[in-house]
MMTF fields as JSON, N, C-alpha, C and O atoms, coordinates in Angstrom:
{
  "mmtfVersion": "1.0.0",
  "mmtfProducer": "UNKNOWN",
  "numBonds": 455,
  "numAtoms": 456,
  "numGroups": 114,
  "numChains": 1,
  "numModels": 1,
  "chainsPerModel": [1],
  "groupsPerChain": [114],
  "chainIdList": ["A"],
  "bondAtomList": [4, 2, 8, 6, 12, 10, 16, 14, 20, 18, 24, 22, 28, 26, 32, 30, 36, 34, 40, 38, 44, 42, 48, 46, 52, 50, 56, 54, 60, 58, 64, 62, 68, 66, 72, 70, 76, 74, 80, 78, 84, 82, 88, 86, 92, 90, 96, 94, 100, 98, 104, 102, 108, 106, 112, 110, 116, 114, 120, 118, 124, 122, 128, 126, 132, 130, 136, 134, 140, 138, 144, 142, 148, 146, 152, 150, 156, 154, 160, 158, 164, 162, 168, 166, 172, 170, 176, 174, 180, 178, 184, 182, 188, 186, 192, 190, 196, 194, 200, 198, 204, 202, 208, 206, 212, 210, 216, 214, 220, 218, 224, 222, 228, 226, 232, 230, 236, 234, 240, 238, 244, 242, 248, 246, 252, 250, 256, 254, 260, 258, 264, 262, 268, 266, 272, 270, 276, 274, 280, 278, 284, 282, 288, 286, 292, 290, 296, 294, 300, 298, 304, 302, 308, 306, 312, 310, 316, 314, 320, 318, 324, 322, 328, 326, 332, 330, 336, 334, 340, 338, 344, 342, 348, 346, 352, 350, 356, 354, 360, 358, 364, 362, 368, 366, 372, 370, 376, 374, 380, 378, 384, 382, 388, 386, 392, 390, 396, 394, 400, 398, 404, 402, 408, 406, 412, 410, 416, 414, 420, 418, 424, 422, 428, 426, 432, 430, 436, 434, 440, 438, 444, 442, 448, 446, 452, 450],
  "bondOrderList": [1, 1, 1, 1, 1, 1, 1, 1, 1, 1, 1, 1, 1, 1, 1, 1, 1, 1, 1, 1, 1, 1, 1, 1, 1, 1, 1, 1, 1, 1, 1, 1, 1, 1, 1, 1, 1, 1, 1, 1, 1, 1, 1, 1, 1, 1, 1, 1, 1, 1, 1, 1, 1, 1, 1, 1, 1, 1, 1, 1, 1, 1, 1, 1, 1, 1, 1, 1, 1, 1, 1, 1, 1, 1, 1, 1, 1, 1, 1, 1, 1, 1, 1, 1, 1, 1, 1, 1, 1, 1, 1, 1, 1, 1, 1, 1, 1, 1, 1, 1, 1, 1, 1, 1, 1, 1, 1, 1, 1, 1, 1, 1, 1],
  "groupList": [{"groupName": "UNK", "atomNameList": ["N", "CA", "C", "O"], "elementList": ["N", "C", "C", "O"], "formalChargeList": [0, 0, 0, 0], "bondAtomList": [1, 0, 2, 1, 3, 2], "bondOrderList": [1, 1, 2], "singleLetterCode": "X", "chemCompType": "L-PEPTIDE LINKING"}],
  "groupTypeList": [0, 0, 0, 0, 0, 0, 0, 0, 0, 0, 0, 0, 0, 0, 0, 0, 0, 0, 0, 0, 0, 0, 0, 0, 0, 0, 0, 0, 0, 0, 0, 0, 0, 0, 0, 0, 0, 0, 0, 0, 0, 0, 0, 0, 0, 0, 0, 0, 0, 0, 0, 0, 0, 0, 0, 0, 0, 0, 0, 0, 0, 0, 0, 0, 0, 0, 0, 0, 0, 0, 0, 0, 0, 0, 0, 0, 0, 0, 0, 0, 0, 0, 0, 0, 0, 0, 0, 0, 0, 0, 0, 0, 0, 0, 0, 0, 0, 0, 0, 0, 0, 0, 0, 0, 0, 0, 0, 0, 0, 0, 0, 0, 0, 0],
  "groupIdList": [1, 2, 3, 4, 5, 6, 7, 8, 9, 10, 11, 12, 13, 14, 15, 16, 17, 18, 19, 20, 21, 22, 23, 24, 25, 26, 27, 28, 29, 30, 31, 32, 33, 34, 35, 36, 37, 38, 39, 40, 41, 42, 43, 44, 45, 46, 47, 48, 49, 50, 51, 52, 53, 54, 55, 56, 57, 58, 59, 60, 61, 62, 63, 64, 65, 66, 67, 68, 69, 70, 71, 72, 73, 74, 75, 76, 77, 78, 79, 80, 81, 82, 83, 84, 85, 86, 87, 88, 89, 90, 91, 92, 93, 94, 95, 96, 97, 98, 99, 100, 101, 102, 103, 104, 105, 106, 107, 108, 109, 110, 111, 112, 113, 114],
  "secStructList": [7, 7, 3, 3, 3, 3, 3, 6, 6, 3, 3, 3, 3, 1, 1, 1, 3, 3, 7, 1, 7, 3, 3, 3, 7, 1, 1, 7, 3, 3, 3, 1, 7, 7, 7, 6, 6, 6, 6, 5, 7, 7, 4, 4, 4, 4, 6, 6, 6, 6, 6, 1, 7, 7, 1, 7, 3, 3, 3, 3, 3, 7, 1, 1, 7, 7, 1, 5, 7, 7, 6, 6, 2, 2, 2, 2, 2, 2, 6, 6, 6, 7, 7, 7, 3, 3, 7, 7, 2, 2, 2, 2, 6, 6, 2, 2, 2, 2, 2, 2, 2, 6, 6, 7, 7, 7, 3, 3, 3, 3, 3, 7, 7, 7],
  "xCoordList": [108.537, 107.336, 107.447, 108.491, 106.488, 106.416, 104.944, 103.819, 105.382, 104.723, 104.499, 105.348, 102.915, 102.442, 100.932, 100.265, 100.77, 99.126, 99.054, 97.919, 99.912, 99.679, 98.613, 98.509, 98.134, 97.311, 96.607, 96.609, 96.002, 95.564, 94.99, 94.12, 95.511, 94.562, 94.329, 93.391, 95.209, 95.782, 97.04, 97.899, 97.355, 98.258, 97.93, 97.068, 98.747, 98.865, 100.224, 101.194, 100.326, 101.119, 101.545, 100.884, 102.399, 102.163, 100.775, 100.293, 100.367, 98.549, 97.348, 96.32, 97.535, 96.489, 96.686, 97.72, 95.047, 94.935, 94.607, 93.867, 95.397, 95.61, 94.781, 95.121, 93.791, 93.582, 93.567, 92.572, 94.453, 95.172, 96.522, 97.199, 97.122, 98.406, 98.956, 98.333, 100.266, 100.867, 102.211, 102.963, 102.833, 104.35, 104.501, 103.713, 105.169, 105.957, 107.315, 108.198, 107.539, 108.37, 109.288, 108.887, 110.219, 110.941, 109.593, 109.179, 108.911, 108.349, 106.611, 105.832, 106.341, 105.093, 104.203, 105.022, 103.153, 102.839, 101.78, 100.863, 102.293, 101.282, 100.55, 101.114, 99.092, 98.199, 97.494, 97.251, 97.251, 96.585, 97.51, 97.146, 98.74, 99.443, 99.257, 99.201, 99.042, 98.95, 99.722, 100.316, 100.171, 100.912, 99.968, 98.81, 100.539, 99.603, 99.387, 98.669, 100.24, 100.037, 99.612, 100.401, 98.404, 98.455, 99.317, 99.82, 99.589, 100.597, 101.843, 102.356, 102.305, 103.859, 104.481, 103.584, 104.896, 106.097, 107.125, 108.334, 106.745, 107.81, 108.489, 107.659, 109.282, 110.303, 109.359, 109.253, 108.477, 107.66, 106.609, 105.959, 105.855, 105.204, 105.546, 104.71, 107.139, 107.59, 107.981, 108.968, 107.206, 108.356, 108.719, 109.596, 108.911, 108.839, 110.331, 111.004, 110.52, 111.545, 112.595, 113.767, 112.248, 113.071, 113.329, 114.397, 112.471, 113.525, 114.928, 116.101, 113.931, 114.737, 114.893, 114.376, 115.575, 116.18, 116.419, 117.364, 115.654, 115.963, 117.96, 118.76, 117.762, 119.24, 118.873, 119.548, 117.547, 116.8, 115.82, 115.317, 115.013, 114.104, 113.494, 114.073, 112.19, 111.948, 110.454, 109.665, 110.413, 109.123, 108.672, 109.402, 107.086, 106.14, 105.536, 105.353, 105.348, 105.06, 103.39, 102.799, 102.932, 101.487, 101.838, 102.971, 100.513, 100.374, 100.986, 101.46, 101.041, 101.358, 102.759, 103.68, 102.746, 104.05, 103.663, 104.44, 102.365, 102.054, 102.597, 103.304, 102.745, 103.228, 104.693, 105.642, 104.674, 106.236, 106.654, 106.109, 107.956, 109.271, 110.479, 111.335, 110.178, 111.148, 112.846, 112.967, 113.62, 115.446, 114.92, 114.347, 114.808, 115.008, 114.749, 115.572, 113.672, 113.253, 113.848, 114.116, 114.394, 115.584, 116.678, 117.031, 117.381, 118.222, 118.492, 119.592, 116.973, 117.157, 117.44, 118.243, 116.467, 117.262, 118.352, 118.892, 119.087, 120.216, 121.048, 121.924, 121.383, 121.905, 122.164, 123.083, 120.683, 120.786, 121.158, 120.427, 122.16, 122.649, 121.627, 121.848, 120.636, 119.199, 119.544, 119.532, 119.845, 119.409, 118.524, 117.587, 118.349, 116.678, 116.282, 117.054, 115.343, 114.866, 113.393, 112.489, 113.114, 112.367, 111.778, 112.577, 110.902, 109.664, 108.586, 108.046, 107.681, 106.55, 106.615, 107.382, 105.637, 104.801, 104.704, 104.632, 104.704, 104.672, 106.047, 106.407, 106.914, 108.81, 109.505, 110.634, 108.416, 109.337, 108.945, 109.808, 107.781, 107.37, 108.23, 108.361, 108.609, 109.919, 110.883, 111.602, 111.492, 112.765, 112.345, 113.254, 111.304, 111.55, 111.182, 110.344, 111.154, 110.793, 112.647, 113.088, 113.301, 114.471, 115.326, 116.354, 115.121, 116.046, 115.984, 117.044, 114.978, 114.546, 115.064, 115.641, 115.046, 115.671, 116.9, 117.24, 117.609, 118.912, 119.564, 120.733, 118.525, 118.659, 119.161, 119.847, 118.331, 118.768, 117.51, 116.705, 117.046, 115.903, 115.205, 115.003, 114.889, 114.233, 112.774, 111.982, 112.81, 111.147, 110.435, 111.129, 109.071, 108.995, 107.763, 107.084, 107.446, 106.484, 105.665, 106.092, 104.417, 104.204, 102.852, 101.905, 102.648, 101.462, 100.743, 101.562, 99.354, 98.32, 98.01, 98.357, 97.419, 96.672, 97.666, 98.778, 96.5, 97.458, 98.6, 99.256],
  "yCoordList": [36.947, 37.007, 38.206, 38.342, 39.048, 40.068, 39.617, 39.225, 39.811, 39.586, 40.933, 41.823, 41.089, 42.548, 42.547, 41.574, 43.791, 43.53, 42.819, 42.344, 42.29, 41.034, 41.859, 42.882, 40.708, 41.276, 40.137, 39.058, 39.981, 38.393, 37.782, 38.226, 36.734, 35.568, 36.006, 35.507, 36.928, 37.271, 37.67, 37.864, 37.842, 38.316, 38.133, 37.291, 39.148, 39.289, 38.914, 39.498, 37.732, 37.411, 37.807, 37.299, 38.508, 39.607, 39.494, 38.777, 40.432, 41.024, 40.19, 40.508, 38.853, 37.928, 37.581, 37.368, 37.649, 37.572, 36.162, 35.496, 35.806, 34.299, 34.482, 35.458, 33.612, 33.868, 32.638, 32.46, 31.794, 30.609, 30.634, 31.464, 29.581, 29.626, 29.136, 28.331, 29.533, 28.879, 28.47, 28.621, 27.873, 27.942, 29.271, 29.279, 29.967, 30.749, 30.378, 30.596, 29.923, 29.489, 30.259, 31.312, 30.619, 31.764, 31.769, 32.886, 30.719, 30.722, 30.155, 29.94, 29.995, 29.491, 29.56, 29.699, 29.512, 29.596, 27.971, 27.513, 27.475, 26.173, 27.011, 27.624, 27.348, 27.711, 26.31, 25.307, 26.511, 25.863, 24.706, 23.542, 25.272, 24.495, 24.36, 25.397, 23.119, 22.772, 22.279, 21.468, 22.46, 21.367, 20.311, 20.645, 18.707, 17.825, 18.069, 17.292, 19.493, 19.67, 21.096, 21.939, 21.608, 23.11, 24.026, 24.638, 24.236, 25.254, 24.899, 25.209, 24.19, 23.696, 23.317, 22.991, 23.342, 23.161, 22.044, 22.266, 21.194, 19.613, 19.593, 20.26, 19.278, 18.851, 18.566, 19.256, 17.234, 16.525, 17.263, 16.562, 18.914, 19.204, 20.187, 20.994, 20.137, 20.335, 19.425, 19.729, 18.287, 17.488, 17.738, 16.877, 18.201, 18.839, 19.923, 20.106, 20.467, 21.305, 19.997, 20.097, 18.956, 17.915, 17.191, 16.581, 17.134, 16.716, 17.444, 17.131, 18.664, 19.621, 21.028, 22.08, 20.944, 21.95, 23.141, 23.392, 24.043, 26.275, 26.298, 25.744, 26.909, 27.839, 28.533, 28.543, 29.168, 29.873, 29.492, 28.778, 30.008, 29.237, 30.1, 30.032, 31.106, 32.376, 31.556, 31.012, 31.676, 30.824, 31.864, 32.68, 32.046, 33.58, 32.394, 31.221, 32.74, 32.207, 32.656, 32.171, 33.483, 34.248, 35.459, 35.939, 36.117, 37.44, 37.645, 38.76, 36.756, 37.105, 36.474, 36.903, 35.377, 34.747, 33.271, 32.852, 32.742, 31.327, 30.383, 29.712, 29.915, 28.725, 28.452, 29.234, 27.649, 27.251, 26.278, 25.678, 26.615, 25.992, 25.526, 26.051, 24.51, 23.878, 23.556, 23.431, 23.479, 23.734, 22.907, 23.397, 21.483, 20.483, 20.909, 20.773, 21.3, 21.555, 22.444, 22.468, 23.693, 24.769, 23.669, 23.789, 22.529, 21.987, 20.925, 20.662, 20.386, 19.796, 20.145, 19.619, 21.624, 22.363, 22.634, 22.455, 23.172, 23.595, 22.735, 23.349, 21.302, 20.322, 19.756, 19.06, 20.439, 20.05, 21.653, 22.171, 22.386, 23.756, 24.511, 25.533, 24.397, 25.991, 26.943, 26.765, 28.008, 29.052, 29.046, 28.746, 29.351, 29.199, 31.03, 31.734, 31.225, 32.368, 32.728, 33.158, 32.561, 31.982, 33.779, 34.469, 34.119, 35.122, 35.18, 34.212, 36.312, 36.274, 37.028, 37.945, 36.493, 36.843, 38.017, 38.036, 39.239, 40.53, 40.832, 41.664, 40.169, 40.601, 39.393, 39.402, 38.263, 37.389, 37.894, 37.73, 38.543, 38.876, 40.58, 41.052, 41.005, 41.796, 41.237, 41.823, 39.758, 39.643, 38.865, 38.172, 38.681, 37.519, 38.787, 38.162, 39.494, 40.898, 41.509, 42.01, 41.356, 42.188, 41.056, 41.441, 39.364, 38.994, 38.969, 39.146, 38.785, 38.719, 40.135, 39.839, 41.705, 42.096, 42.199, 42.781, 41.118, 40.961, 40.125, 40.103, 39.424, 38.282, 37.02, 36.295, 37.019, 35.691, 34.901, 35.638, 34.036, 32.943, 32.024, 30.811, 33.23, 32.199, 31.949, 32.53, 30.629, 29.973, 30.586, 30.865, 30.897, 31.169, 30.326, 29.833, 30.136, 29.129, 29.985, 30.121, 30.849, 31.674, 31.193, 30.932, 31.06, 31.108, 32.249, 33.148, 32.712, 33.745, 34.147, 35.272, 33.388, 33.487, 33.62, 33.444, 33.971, 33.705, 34.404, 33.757],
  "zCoordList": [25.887, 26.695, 27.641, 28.277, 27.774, 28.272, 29.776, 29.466, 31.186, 31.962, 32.283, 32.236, 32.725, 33.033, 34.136, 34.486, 34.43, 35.334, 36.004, 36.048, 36.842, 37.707, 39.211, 39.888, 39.033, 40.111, 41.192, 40.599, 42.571, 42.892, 41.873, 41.125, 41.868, 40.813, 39.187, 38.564, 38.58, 37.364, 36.888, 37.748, 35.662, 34.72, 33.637, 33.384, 32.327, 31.19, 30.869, 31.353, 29.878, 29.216, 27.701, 26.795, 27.437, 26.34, 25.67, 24.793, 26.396, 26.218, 26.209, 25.611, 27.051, 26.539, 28.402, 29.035, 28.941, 30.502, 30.547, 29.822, 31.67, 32.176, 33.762, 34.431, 34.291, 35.506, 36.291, 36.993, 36.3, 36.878, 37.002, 36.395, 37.929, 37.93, 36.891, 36.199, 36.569, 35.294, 35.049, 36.012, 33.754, 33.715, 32.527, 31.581, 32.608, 31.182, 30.86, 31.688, 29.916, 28.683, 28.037, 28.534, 27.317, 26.48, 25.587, 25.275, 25.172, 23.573, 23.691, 22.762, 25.445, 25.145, 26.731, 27.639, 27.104, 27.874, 28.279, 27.597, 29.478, 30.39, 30.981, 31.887, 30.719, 31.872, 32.425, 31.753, 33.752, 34.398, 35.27, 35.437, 35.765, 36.54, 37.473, 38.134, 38.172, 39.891, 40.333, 39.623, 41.725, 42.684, 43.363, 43.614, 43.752, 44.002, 45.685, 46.315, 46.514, 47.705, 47.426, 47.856, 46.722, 46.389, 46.579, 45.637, 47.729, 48.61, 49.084, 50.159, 48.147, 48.968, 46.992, 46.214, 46.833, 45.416, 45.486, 45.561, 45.467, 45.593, 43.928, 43.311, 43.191, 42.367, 41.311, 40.298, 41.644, 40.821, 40.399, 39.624, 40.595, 40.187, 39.174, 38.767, 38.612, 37.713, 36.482, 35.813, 36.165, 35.329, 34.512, 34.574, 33.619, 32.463, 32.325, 31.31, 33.574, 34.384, 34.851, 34.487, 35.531, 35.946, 34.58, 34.545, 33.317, 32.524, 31.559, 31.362, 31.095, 30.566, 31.515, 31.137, 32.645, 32.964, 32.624, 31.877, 33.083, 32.349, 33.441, 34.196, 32.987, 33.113, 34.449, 35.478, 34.205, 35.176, 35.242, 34.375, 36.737, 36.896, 37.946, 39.03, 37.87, 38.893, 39.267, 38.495, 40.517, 41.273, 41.764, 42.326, 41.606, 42.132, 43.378, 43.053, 44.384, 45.354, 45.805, 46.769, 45.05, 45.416, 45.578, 45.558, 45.793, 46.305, 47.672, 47.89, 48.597, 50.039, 50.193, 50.889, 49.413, 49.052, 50.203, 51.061, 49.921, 51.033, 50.019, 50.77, 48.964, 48.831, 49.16, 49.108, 49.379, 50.238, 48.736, 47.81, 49.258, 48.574, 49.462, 50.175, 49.13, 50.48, 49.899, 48.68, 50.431, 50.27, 49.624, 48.651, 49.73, 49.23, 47.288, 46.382, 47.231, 45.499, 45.178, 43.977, 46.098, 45.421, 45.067, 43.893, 45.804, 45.994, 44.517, 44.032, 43.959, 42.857, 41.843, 41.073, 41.612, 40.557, 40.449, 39.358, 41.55, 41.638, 41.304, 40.696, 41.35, 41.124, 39.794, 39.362, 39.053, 37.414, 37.01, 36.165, 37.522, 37.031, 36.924, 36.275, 37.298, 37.319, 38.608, 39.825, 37.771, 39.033, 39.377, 38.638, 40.597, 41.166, 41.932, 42.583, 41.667, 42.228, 43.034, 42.318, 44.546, 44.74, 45.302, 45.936, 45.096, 45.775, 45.718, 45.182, 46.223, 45.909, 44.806, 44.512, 44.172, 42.592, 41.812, 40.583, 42.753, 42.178, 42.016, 41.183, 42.808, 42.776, 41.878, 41.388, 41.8, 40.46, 39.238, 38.375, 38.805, 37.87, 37.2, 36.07, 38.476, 37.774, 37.565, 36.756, 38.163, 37.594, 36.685, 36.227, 36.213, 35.031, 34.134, 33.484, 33.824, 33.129, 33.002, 31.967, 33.998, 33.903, 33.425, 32.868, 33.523, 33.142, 32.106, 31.507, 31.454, 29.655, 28.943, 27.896, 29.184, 29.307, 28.479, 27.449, 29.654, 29.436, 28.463, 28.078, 28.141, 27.492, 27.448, 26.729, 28.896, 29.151, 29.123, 28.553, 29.369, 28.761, 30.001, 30.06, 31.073, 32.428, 31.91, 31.169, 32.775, 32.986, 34.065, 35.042, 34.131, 35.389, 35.819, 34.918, 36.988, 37.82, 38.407, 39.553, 38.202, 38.999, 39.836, 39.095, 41.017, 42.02, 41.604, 41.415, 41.326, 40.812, 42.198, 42.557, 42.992, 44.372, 46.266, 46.763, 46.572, 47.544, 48.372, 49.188]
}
């Protein structure tokens, strides 16, 4: 997966524009992901992540970087062995670009807005 054009309230996911928040996958893309507190990222608005665990795991926080991520949800991942990588959106969207790269196989959570 190739992330590109990000811009407020978009991206291109190898060449196909998404304009919601989303999950990216090694192999697939969730558009239309929400948190049940919009702007804050609790554990549970990953389940899917809480059952099968990435290795990695890069969180775009928005354009300004307002959604919050609190220790506590860095803290769960971290616990089931996920690196966690928490920024705003335009700087996770390079590392999930540089880690792939490398070849390594992060998920990423990205906030569009914001």
């Amino acid at each position: 997966m190739l992330l590109s054009d990000y811009a407020f309230g978009s991206i291109r996911v190898d060449g196909r524009e998404y304009r919601g928040d989303l999950i990216v996958y090694p192999d697939r893309v969730d558009p239309g992901w929400w948190r049940q507190q919009g702007h804050r990222l609790e554990p549970e608005d990953l389940p899917q992540l809480l059952h099968q665990p990435p290795r990695l795991l890069v969180i775009g926080t928005g354009f300004t970087g307002c959604m919050a991520v609190p220790a506590k949800t860095v803290a769960v991942f971290e616990a089931k062995g996920t690196e966690v990588i928490v920024s705003k959106t335009v700087e996770a969207v390079a590392a999930f670009n540089r880690l792939q790269r490398q070849g390594k196989e992060p998920v990423a959570a990205l906030h569009l807005t914001c």
